[in-house]
C-alpha positions as CSV (number, residue, x, y, z in Angstrom):
1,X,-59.3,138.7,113.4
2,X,-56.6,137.7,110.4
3,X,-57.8,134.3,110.4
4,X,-61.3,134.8,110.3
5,X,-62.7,133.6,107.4
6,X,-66.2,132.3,106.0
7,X,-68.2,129.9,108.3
8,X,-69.3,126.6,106.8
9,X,-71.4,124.9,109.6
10,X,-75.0,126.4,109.9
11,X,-74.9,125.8,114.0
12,X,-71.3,127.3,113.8
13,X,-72.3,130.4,111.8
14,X,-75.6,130.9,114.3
15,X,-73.6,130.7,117.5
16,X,-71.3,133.5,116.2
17,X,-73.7,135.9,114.7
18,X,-75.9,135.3,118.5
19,X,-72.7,135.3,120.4
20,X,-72.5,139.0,118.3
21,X,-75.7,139.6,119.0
22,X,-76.0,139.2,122.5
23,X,-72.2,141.0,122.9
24,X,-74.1,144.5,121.1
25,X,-77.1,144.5,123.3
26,X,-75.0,144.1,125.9
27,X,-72.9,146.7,125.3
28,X,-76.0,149.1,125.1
29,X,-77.3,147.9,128.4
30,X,-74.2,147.6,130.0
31,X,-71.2,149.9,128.2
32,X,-68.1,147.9,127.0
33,X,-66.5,145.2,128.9
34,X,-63.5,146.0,130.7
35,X,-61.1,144.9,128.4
36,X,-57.1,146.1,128.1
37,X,-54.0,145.3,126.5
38,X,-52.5,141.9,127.9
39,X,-48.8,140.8,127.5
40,X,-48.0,137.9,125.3
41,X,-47.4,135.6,128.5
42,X,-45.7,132.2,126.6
43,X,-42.7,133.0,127.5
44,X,-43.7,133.6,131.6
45,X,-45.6,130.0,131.2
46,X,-41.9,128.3,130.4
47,X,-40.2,129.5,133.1
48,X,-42.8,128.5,135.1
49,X,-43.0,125.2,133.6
50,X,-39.7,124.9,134.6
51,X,-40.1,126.1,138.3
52,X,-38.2,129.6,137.3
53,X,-39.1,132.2,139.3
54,X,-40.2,135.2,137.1
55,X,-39.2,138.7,136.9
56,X,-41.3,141.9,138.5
57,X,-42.5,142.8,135.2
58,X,-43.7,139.0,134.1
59,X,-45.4,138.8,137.6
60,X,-47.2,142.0,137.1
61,X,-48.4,140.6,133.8
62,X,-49.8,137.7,135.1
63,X,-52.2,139.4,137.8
64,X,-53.0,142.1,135.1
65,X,-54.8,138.9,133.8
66,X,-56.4,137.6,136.5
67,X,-57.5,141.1,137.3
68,X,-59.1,141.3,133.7
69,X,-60.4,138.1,134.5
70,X,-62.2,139.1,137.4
71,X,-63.2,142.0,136.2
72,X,-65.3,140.4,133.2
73,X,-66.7,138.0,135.5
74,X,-68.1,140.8,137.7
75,X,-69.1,143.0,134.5
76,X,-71.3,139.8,133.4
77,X,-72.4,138.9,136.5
78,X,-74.2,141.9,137.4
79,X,-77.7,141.2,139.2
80,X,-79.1,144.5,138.1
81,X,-80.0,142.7,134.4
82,X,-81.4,139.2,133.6
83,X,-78.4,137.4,132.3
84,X,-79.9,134.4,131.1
85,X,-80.4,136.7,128.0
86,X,-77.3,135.9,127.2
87,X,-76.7,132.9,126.9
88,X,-74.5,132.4,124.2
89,X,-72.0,134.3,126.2
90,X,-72.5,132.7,129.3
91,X,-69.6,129.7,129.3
92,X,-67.2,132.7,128.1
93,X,-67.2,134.9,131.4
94,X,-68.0,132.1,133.6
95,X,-65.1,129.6,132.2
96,X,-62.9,133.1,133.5
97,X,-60.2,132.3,136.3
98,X,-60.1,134.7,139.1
99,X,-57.6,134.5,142.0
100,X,-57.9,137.8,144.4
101,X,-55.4,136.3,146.5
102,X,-53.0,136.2,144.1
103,X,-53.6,138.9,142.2
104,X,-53.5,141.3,145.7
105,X,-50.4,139.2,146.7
106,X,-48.8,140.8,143.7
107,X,-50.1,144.2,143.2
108,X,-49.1,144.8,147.0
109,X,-45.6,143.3,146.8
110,X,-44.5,144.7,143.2
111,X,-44.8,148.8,142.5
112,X,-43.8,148.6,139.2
113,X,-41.4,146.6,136.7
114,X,-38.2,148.0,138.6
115,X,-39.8,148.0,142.2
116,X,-41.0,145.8,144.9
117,X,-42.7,147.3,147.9
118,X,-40.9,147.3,151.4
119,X,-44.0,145.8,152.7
120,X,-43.0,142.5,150.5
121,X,-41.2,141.3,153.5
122,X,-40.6,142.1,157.4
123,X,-36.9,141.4,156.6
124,X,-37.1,143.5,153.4
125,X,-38.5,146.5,155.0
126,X,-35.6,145.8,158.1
127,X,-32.9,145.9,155.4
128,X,-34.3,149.2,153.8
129,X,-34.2,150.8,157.1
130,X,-30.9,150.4,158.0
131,X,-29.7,151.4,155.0
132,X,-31.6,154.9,155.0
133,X,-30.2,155.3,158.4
134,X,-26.6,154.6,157.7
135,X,-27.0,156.4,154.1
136,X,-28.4,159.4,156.5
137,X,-25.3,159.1,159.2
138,X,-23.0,159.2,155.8
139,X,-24.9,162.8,155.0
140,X,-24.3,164.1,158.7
141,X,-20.7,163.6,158.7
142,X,-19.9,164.7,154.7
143,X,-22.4,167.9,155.2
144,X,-19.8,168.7,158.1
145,X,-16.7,169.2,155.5
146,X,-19.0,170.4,152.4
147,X,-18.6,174.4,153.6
148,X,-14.9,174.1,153.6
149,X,-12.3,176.0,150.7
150,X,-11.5,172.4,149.4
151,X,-14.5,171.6,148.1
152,X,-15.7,172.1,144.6
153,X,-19.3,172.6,145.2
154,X,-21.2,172.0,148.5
155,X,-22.9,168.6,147.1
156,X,-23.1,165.2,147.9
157,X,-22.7,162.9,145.1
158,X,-22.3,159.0,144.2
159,X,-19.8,157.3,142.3
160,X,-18.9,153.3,142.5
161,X,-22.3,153.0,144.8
162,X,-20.3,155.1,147.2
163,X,-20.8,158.4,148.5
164,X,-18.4,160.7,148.0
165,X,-18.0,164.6,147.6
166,X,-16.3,167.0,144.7
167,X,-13.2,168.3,146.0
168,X,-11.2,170.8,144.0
169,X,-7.8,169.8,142.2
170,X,-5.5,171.8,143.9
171,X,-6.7,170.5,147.5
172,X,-7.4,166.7,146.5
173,X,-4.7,165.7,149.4
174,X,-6.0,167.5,151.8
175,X,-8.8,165.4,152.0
176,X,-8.0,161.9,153.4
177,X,-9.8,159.2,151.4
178,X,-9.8,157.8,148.0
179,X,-10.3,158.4,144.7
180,X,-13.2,157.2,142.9
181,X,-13.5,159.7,140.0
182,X,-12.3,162.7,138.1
183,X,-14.2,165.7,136.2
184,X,-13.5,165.5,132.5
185,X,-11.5,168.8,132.9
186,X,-9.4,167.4,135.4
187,X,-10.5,169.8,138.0
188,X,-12.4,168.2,140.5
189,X,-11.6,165.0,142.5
190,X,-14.5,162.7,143.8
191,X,-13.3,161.2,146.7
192,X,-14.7,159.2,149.2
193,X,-13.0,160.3,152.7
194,X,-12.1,157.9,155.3
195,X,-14.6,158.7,157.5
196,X,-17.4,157.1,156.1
197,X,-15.2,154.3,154.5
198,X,-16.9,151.8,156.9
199,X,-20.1,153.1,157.1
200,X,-20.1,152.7,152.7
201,X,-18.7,149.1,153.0
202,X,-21.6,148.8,155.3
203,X,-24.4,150.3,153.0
204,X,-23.0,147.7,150.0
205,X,-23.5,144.8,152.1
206,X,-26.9,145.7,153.2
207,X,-27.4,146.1,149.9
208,X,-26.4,142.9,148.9
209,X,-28.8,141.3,151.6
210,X,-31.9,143.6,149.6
211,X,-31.4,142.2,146.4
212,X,-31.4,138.5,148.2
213,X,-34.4,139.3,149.8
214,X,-35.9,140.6,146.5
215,X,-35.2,137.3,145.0
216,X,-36.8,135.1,147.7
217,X,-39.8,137.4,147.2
218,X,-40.0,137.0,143.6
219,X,-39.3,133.1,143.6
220,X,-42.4,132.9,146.6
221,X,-44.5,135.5,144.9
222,X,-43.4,133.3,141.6
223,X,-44.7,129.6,143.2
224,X,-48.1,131.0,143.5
225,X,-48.5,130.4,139.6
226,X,-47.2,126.9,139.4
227,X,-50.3,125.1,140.1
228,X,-52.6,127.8,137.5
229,X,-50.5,127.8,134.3
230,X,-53.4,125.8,132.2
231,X,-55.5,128.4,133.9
232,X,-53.3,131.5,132.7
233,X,-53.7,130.0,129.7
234,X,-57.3,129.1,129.3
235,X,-57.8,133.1,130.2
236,X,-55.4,134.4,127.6
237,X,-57.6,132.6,124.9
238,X,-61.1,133.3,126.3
239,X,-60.3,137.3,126.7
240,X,-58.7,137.2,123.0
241,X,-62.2,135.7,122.2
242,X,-63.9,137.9,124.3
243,X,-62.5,140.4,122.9
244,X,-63.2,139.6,119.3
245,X,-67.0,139.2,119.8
246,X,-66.9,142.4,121.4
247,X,-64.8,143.7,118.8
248,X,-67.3,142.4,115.9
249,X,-70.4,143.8,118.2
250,X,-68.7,147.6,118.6
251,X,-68.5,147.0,114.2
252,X,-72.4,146.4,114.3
253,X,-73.5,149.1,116.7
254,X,-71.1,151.5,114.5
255,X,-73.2,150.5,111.2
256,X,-76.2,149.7,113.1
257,X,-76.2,146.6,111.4
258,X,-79.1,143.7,111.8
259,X,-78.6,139.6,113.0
260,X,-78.9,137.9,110.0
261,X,-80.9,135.1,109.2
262,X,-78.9,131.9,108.2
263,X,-81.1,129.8,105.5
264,X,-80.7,126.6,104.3
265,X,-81.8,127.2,101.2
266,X,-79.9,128.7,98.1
267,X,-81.9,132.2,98.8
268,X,-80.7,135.7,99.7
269,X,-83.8,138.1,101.0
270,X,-82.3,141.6,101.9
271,X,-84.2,144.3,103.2
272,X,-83.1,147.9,102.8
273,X,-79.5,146.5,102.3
274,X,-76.5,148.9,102.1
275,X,-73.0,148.9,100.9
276,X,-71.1,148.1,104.6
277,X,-68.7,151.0,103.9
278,X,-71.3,153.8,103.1
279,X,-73.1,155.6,106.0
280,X,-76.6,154.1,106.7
281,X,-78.2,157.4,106.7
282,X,-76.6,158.7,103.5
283,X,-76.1,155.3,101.4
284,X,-79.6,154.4,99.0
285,X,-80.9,151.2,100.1
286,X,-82.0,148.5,98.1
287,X,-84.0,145.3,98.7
288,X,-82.7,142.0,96.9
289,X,-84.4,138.9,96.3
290,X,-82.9,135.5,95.0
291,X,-83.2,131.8,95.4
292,X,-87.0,131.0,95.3
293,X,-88.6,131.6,92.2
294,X,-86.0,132.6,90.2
295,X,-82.2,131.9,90.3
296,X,-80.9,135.1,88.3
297,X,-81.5,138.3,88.6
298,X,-80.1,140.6,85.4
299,X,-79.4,144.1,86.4
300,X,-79.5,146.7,83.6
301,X,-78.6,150.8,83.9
302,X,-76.3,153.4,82.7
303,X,-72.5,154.0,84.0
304,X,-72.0,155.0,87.6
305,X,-75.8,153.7,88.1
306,X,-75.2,151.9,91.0
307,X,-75.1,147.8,89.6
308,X,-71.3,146.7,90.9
309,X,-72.4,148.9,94.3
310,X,-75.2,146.1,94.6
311,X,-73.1,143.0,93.3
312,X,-70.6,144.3,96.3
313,X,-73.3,145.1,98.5
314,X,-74.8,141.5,97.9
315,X,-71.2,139.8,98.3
316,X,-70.0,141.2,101.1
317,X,-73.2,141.1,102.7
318,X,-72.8,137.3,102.5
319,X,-69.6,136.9,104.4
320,X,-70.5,139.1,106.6
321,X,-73.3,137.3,107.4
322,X,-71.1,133.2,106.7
323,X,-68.6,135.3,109.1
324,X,-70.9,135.7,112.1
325,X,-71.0,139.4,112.1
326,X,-74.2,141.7,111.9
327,X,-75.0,142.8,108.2
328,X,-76.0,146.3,107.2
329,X,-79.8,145.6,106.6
330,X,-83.2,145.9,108.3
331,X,-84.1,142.8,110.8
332,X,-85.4,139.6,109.0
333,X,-82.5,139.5,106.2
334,X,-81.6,136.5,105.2
């Protein structure tokens, strides 16, 4: 939207005011496109240029984009209108890459940025298991010294990745185990006793297997890309363009603006032109004729009379129109 700027080509300056056109009936027939936010994915197409497997967050961006993807192909696709209507639209949805399988593959392995699904993996979900189970047997045995006068309060707590339990100052060797913290205050002692020692050791090692698994998963879940990164890209440009015809199209319907005509001739024929930031049904509208018979037009009144409201009105009514967008005057303005 920065960069756009006066159109020079007649064909060029057609094709965008139809491709707006087209994109604000469509939007009354059919409701916006089902556009969202997408991530600025240059930096996922590097590492995957480089056979780098990519982050849970970078993968969810990736199949947020070939779910937008999809989902513009289906919204232009439906059979329930005639879509050779549109037809200057056409080679923007259907150019669209779409992968369910690897969009699915995704969404079912990764929860969210920090997350991946026990269902990623048999041996995953295995690991998980067994350490809810011996995290569990860890519980059953703490819970059975929590009651006693040496503890501070009756709480399980972590400290080092290693369960331990709040035991008060005075009584810190009367619990066999070790030491993995103190309050601030110097009156409680977080120790780990020695009879879930091994069954902590255990938990960190199974630990160590998850996050080995999780990396397997994201370099497989990663490979799926490799062969679609031109793809990726193609998509990021045609939803940004997408986008921006939309964008221009939701401007028209707003000021119920009118295709304009693009002449070849040094003429300007506005009917019931307004200024573009004044309310159609409030703003006095005027009809302007140049180019044919005469080539200047003086405009004469008091102060405040309205003449450098029409000199706008005629300007940016112009490139507006040199822009590809829809101008604020009736059908047939040229």
């Amino acid at each position: 939207a920065l960069k756009l700027f006066p159109l020079q080509n007649k064909k060029e300056i057609e094709k965008a005011c139809l491709q707006g056109f087209d994109a604000s009936n469509l939007i009354y027939r059919k409701g916006n496109p089902p556009i969202s936010e997408i991530a600025n994915i240059q930096e996922h197409l590097k590492l995957l240029e480089t056979k780098k497997s990519l982050n849970c967050k970078y993968l969810l961006d990736l199949a947020h984009i070939l779910k937008i993807a999809k989902e513009l192909k289906n919204y232009f696709s439906n059979t329930e209108i005639d879509m050779t209507e549109f037809e200057s639209l056409k080679n923007l949805f259907e150019n669209l890459y779409s992968n369910s399988g690897i969009q699915n593959s995704i969404f079912d392995s990764i929860l969210d940025e920090n997350t991946i699904s026990d269902d990623a993996s048999s041996n995953l979900k295995s690991i998980r298991k067994n350490i809810k189970n011996k995290e569990q047997e860890i519980k059953n045995k703490l819970n059975q010294i929590l009651h006693n006068k040496y503890i501070q309060e009756p709480i399980i707590t972590i400290r080092n990745e290693r369960f331990v339990v709040p035991v008060k100052s005075e009584y810190k060797n009367e619990i066999k185990g070790f030491v993995h913290d103190i309050s601030a205050s110097g009156s409680t002692f977080f120790i780990e006793p020695i009879s879930v020692f091994d069954l902590n050791n255990e938990i960190n090692t199974l630990k160590i297997d998850e996050n080995l698994e999780i990396q397997k998963i994201l370099e497989k879940l990663s490979s799926l890309f490799f062969e679609i990164i031109s793809e990726l890209n193609n998509n990021v440009n045609l939803i940004g363009i997408i986008d921006f015809i939309f964008a221009k199209a939701k401007y028209s319907n707003e000021i119920n603006g009118s295709m304009p005509i693009i002449s070849e001739k040094k003429e300007i024929f506005l009917k019931n032109a307004w200024h573009p930031l004044l309310k159609k049904d409030s703003a006095i509208k005027n009809d302007i004729y140049i180019g044919d018979k005469f080539s200047s037009l003086i405009i004469t009144g008091p102060n405040t009379g309205g003449k450098t409201v029409i000199l706008k009105t005629v300007g940016l009514i112009t490139i507006m129109a040199l822009s590809g967008l829809s101008i604020p005057a009736n059908e047939g303005s040229k």
